[in-house]
DRENDRENLUM-701496 format. One record per residue: residue number from 1; residue in three letters; x, z, y of N, C-alpha, C in turn. Coordinates in Angstrom, 3 decimals. Layout:
BEGIN
- NUM	ALA	X	Z	Y	X	Z	Y	X	Z	Y
...
# end
This chain:
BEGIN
- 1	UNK	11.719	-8.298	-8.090	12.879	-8.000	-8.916	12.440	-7.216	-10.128
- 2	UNK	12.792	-7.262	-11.307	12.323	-6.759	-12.727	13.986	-5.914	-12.713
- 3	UNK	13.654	-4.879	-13.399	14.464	-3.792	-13.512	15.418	-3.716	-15.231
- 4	UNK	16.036	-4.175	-15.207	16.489	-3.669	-16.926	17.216	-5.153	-17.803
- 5	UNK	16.267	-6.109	-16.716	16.869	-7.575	-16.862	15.740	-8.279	-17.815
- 6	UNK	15.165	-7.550	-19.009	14.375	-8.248	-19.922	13.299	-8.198	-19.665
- 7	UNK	12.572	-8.939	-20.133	11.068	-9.481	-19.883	9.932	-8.365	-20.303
- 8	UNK	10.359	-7.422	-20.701	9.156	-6.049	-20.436	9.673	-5.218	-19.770
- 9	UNK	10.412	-5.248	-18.746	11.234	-4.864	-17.707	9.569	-4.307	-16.636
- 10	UNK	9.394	-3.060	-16.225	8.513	-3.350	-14.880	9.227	-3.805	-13.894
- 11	UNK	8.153	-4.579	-13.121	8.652	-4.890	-11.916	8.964	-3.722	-10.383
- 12	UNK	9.956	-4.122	-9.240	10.014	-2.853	-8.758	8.685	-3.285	-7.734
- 13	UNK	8.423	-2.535	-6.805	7.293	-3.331	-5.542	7.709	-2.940	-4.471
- 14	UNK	7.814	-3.188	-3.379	8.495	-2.787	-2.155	7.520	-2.556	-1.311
- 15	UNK	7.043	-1.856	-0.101	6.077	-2.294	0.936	6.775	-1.860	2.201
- 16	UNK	6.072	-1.999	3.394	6.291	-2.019	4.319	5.103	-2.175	5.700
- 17	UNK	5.783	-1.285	6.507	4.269	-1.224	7.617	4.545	-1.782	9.027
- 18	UNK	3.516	-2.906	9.417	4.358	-3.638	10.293	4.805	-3.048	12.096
- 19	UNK	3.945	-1.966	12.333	3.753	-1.291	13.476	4.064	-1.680	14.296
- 20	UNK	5.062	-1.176	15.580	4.866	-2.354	17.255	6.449	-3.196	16.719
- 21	UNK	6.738	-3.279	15.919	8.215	-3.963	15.980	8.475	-5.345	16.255
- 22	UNK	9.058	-5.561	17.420	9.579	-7.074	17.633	9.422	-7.605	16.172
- 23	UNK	8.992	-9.166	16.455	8.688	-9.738	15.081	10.151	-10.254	14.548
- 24	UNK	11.423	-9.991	15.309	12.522	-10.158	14.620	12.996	-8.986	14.456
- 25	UNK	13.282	-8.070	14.506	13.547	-7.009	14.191	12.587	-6.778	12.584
- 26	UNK	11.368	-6.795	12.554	10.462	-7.182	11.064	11.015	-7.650	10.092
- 27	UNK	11.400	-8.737	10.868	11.937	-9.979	9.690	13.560	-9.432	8.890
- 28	UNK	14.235	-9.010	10.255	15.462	-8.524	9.848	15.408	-7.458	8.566
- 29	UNK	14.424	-6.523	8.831	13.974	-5.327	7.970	13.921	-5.776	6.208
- 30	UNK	12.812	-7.034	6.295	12.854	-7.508	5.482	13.867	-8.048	4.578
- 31	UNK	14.714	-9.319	5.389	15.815	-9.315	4.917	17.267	-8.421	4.348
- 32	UNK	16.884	-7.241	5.285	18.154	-6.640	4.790	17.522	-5.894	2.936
- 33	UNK	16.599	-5.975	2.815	16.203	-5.403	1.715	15.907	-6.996	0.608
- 34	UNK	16.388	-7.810	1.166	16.024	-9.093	0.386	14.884	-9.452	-0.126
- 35	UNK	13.921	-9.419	0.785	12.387	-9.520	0.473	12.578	-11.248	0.237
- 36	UNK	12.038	-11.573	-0.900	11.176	-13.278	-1.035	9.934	-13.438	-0.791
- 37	UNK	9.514	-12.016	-0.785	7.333	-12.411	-0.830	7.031	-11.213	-0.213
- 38	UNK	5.946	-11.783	1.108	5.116	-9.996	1.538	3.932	-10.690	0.884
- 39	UNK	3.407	-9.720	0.528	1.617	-9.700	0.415	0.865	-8.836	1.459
- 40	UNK	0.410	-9.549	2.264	-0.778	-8.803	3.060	-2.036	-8.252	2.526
- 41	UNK	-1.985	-6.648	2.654	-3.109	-6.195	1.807	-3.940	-5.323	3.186
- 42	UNK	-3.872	-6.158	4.346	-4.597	-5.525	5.613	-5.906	-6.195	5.243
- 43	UNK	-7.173	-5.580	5.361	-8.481	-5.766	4.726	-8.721	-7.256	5.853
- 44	UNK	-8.170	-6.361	7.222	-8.717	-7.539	8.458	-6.418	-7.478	8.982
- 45	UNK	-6.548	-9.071	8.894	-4.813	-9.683	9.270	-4.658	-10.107	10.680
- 46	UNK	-5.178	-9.071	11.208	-4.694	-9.152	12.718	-4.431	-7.766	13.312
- 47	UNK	-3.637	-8.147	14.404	-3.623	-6.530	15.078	-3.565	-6.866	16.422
- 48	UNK	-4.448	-6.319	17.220	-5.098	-6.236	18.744	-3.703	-6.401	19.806
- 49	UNK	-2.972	-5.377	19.407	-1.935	-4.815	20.442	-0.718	-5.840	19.828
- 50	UNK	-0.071	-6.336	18.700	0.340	-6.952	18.104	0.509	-8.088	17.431
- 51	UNK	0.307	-9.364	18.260	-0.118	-10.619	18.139	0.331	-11.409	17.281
- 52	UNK	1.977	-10.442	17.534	3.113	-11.196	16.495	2.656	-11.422	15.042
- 53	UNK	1.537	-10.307	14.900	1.133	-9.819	13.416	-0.451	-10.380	13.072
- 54	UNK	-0.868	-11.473	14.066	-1.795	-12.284	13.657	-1.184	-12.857	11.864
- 55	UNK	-2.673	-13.216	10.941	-2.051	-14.242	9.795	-1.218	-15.262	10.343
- 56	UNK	-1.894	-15.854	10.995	-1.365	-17.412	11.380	0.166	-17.589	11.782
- 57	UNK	0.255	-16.969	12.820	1.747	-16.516	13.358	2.697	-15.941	12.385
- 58	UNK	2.219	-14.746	11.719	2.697	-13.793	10.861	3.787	-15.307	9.844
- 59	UNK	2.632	-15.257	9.295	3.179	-16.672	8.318	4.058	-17.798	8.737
- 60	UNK	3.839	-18.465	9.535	4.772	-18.835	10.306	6.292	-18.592	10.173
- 61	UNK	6.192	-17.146	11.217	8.046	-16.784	10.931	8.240	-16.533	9.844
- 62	UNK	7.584	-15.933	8.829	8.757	-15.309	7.736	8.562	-17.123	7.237
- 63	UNK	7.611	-17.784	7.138	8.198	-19.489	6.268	9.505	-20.102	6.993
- 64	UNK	9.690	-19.548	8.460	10.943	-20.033	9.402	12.099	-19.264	8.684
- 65	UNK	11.698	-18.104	7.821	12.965	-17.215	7.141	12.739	-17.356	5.793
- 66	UNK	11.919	-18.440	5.472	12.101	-18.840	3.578	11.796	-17.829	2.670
- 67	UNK	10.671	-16.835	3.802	10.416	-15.626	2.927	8.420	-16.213	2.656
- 68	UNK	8.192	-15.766	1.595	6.645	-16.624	1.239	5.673	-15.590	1.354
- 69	UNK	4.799	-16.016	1.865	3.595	-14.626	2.505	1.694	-15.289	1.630
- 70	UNK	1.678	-14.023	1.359	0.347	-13.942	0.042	-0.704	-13.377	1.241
- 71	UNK	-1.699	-13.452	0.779	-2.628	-12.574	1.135	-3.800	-12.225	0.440
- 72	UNK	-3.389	-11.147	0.272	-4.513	-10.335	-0.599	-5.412	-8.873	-0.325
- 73	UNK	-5.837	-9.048	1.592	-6.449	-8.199	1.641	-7.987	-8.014	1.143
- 74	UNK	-8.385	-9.393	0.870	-9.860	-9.803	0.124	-9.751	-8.498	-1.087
- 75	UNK	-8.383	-8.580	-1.964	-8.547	-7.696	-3.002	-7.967	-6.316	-3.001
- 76	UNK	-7.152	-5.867	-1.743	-6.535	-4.736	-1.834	-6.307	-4.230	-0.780
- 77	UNK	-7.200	-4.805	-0.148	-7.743	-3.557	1.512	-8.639	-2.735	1.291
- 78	UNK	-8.628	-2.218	2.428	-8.908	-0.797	2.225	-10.135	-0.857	2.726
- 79	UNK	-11.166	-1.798	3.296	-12.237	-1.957	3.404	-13.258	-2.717	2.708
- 80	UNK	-13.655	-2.071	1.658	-14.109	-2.529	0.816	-15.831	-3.297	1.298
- 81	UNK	-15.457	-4.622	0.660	-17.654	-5.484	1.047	-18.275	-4.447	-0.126
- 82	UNK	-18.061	-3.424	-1.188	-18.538	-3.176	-2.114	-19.529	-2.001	-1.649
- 83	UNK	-20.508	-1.843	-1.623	-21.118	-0.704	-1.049	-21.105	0.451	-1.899
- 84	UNK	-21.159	0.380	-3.014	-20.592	0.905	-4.353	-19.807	1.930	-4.389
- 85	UNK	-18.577	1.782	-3.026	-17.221	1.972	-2.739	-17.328	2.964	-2.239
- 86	UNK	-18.611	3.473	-0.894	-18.615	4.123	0.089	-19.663	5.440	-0.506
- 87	UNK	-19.420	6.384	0.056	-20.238	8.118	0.047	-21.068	7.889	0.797
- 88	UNK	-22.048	9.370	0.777	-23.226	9.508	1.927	-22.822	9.360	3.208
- 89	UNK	-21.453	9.689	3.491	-21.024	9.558	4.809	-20.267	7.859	5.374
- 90	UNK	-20.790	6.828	4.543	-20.214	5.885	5.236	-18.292	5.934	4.767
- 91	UNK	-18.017	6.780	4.064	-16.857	6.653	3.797	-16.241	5.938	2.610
- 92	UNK	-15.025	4.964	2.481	-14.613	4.141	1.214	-14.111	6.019	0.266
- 93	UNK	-14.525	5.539	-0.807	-13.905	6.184	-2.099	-12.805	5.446	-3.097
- 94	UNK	-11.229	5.761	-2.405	-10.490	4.863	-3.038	-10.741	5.466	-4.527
- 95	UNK	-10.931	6.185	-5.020	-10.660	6.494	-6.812	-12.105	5.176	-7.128
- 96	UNK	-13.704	4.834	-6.395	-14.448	4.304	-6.798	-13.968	2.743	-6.195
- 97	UNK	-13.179	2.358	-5.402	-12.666	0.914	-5.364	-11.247	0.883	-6.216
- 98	UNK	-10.521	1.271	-6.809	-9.241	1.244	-7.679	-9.549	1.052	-8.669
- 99	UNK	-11.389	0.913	-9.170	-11.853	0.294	-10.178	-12.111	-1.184	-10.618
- 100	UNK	-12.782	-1.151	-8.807	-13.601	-2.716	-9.074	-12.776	-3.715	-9.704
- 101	UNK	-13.253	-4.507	-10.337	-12.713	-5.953	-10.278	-11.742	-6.506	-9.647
- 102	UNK	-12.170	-6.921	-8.262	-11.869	-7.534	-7.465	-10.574	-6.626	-7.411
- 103	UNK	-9.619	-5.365	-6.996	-8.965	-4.537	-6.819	-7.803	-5.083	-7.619
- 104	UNK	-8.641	-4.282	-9.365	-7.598	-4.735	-10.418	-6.935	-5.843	-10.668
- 105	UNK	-7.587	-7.367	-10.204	-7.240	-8.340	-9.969	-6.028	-8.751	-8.952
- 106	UNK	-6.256	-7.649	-8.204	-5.513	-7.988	-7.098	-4.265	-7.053	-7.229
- 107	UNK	-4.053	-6.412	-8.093	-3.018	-5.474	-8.756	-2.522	-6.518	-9.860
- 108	UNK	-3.086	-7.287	-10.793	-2.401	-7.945	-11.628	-1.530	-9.093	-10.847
- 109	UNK	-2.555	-9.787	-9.479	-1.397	-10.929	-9.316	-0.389	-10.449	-8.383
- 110	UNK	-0.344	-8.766	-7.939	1.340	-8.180	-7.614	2.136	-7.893	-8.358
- 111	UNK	2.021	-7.813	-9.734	2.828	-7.550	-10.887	2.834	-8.643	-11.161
- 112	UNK	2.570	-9.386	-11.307	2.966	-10.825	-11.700	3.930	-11.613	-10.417
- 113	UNK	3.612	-11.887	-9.481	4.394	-11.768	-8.604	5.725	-11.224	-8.664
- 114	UNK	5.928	-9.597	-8.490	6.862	-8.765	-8.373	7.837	-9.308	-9.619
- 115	UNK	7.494	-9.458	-10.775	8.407	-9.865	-12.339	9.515	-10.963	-11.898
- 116	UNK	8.402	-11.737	-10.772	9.549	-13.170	-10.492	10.317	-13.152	-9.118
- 117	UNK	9.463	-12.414	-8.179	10.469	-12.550	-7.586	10.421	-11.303	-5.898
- 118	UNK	11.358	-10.843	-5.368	11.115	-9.565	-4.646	10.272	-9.023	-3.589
- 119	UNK	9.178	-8.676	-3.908	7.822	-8.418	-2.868	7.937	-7.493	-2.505
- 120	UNK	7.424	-8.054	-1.291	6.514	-6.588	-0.338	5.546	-6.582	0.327
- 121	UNK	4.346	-5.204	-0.041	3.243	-5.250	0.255	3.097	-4.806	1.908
- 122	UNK	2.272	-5.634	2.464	2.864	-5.484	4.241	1.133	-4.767	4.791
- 123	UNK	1.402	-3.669	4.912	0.152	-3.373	5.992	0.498	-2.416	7.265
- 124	UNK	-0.297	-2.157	8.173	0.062	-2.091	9.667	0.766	-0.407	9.639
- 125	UNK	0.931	0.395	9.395	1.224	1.606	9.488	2.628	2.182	9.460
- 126	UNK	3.434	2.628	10.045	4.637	2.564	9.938	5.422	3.658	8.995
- 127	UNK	4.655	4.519	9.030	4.752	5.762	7.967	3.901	5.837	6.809
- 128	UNK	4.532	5.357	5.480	3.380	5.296	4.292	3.074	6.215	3.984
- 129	UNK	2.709	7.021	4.469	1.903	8.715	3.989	0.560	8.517	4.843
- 130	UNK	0.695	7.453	5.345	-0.372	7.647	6.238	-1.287	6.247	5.919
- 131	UNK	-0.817	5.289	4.973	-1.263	4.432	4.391	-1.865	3.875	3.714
- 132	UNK	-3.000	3.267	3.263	-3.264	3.056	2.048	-2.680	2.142	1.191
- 133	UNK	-1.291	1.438	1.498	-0.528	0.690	0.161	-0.348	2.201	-0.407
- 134	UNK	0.365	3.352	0.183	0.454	4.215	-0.510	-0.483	5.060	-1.346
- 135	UNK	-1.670	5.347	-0.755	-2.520	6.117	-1.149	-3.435	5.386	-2.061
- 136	UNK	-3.857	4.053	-1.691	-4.307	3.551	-2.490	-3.563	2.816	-4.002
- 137	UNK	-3.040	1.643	-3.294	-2.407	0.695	-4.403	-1.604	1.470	-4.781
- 138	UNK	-0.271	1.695	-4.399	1.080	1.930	-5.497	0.612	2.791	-6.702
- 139	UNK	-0.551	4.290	-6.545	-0.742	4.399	-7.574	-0.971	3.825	-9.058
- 140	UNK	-1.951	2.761	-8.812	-2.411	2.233	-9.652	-1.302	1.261	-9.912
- 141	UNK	-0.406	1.308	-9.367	0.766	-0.204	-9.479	1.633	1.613	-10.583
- 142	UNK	1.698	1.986	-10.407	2.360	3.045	-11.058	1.722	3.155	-12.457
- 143	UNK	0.685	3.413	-12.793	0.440	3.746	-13.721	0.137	2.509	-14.557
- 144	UNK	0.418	1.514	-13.867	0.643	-0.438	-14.477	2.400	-0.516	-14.953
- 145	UNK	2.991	0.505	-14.683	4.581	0.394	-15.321	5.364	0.151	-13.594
- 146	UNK	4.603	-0.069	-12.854	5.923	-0.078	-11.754	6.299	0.555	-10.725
- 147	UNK	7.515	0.356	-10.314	7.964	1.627	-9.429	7.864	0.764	-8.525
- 148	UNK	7.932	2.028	-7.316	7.144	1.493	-5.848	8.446	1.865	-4.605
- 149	UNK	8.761	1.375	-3.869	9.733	1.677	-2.700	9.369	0.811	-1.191
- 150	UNK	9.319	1.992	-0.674	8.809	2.164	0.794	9.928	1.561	1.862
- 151	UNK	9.954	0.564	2.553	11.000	0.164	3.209	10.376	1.042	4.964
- 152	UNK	11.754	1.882	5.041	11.063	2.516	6.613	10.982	2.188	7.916
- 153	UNK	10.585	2.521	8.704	11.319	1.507	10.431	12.619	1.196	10.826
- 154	UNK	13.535	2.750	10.092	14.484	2.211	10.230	15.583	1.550	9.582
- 155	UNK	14.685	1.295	8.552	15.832	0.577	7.343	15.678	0.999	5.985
- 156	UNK	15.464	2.452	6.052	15.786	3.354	5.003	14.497	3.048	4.245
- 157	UNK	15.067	3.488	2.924	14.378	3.495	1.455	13.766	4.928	1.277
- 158	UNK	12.456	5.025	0.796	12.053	6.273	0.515	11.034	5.972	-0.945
- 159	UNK	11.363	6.344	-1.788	10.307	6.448	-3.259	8.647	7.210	-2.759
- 160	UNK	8.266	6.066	-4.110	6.648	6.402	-4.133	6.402	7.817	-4.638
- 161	UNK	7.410	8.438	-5.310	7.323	10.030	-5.347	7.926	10.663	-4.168
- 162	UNK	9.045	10.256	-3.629	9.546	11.798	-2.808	8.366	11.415	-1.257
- 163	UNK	7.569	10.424	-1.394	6.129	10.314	-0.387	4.993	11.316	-0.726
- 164	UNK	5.191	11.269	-1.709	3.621	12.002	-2.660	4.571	13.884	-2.668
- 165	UNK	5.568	13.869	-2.689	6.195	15.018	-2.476	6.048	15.622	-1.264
- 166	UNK	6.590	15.162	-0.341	5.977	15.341	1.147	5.063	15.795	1.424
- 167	UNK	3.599	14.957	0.563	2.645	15.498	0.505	2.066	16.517	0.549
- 168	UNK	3.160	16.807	-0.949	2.649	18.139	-1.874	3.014	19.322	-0.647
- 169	UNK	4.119	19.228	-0.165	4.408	20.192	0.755	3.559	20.451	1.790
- 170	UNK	3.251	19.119	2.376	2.417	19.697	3.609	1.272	20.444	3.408
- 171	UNK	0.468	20.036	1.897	-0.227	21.457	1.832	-0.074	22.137	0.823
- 172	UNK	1.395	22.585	1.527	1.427	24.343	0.565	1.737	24.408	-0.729
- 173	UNK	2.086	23.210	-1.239	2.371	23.239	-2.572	3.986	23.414	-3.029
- 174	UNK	3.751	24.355	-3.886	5.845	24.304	-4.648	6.068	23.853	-5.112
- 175	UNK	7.243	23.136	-5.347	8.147	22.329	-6.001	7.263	22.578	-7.692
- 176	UNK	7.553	24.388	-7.806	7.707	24.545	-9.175	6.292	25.756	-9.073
- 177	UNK	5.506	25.183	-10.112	4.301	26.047	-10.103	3.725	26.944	-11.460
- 178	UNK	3.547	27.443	-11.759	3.397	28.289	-13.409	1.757	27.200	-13.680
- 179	UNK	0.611	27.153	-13.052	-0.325	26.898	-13.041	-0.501	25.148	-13.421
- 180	UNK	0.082	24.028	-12.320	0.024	23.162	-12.092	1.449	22.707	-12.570
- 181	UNK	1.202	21.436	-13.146	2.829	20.625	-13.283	2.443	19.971	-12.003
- 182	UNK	3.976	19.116	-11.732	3.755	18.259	-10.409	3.465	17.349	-10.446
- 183	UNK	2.731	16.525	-11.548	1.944	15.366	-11.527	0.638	15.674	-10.953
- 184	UNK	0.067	17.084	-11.490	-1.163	17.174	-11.061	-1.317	17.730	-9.493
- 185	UNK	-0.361	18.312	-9.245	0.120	18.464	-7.602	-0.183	17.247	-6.246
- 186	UNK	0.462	16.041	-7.369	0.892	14.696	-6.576	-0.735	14.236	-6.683
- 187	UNK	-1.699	14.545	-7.440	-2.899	14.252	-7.472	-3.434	14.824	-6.904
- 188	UNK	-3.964	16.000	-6.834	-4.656	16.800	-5.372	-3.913	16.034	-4.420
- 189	UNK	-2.930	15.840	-4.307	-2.337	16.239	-2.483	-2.832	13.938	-1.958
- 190	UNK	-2.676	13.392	-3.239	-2.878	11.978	-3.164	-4.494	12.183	-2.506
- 191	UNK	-5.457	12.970	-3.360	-6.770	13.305	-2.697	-7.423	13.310	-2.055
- 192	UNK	-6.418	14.083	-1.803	-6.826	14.533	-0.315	-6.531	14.419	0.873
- 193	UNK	-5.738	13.138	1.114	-5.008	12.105	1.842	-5.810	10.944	1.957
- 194	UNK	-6.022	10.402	0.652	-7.300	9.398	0.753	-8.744	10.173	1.577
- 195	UNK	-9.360	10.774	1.447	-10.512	11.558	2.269	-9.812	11.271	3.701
- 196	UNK	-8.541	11.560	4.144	-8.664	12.072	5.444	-8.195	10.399	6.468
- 197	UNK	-7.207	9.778	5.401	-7.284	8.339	6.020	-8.213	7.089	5.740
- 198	UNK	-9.079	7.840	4.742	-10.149	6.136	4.135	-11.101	5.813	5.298
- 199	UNK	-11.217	4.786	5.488	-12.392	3.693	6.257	-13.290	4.371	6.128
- 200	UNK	-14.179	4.131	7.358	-15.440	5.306	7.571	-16.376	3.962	8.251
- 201	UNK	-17.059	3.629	7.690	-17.703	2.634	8.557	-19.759	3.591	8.794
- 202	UNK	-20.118	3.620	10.062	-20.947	4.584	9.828	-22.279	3.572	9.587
- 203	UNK	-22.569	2.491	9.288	-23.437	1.832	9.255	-23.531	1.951	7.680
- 204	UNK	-22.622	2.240	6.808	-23.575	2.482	5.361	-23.449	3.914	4.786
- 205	UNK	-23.432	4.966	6.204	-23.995	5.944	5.588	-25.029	6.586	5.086
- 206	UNK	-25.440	6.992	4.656	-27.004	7.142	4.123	-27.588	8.250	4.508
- 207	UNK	-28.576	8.392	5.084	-29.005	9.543	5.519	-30.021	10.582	4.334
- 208	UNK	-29.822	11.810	4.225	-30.477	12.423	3.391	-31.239	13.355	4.094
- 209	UNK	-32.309	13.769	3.233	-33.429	14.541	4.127	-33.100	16.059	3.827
# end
């Protein structure tokens, strides 16, 4: 959905986390928010405990609900093939993958997308504070002109700021600061969220002497 009606309108982006939910109850979620398009930005499109949420299947029902499913965790998962990506500790550095190529690419064809018609970015987590559509993508979908909205388990709508607000609170931060405005607030606290949920794979950590 494009906001304003005209063609330099940003687009809005919706996401959503698929967690243990009956795969109709999902779908319903979707619909009540009038989703036309998820994009899967799960690096790997399966889930162990959650079968419903295989690709194959996944796709399936929502085409049984005329809703159209992308997948773009090749470009906007959170496990990056880039070695580039990762610290001494085997850990992804979302600020050093929100660069690559492959990423930005995968940010242009959700804005392109989103202009025509109402998406949502689908990865497994049910609380986006704990996410990387949040931590990672929406930023950069933000500072591309578009606003971001979190569809919750139970229905409810929550903004890509009053998430990053939350944030700010949980560590310790005020509303209103003499020092810091709250953009730069929403940046520490984004930070340092990425560190504590990014992919840790320990096979390309590097050992130092």
């Amino acid at each position: 959905m494009v906001r304003g009606g005209g063609p330099e309108a940003a687009p809005e982006v919706f996401t959503i986390g698929h967690s243990n939910h009956p795969i109709g109850a999902f779908l319903t979620l979707l619909e009540q928010h009038r989703a036309a398009a998820v994009a899967d930005v799960r690096s790997v499109p399966y889930s162990r405990r959650h079968p419903q949420f295989h690709r194959r299947p996944l796709e399936r029902s929502l085409r049984e609900r005329g809703i159209r499913y992308l997948f773009l965790g090749a470009e906007l998962g959170a496990r990056s093939p880039d070695p580039a990506c990762y610290d001494e500790e085997g850990r992804v550095r979302f600020a050093r993958l929100a660069q690559t190529g492959l990423f930005l690419r995968g940010i242009t064809r959700v804005l392109g997308e989103a202009a025509h018609a109402r998406l949502a970015l689908l990865c497994a987590e049910r609380d986006p504070a704990n996410c990387h559509r949040t931590i990672l993508v929406a930023p950069v979908l933000h500072k591309r002109g578009a606003s971001v909205t979190h569809i919750l388990a139970d229905g409810g709508l929550v903004s890509q700021e009053e998430v990053l607000d939350r944030l700010c609170a949980a560590n310790g931060m005020p509303p209103r600061d003499m020092f810091r405005t709250r953009e730069a607030q929403r940046e520490e606290a984004l930070a340092r969220r990425a560190r504590e949920i990014a992919w840790t794979d320990p096979a390309r950590a590097r050992v130092t002497e």
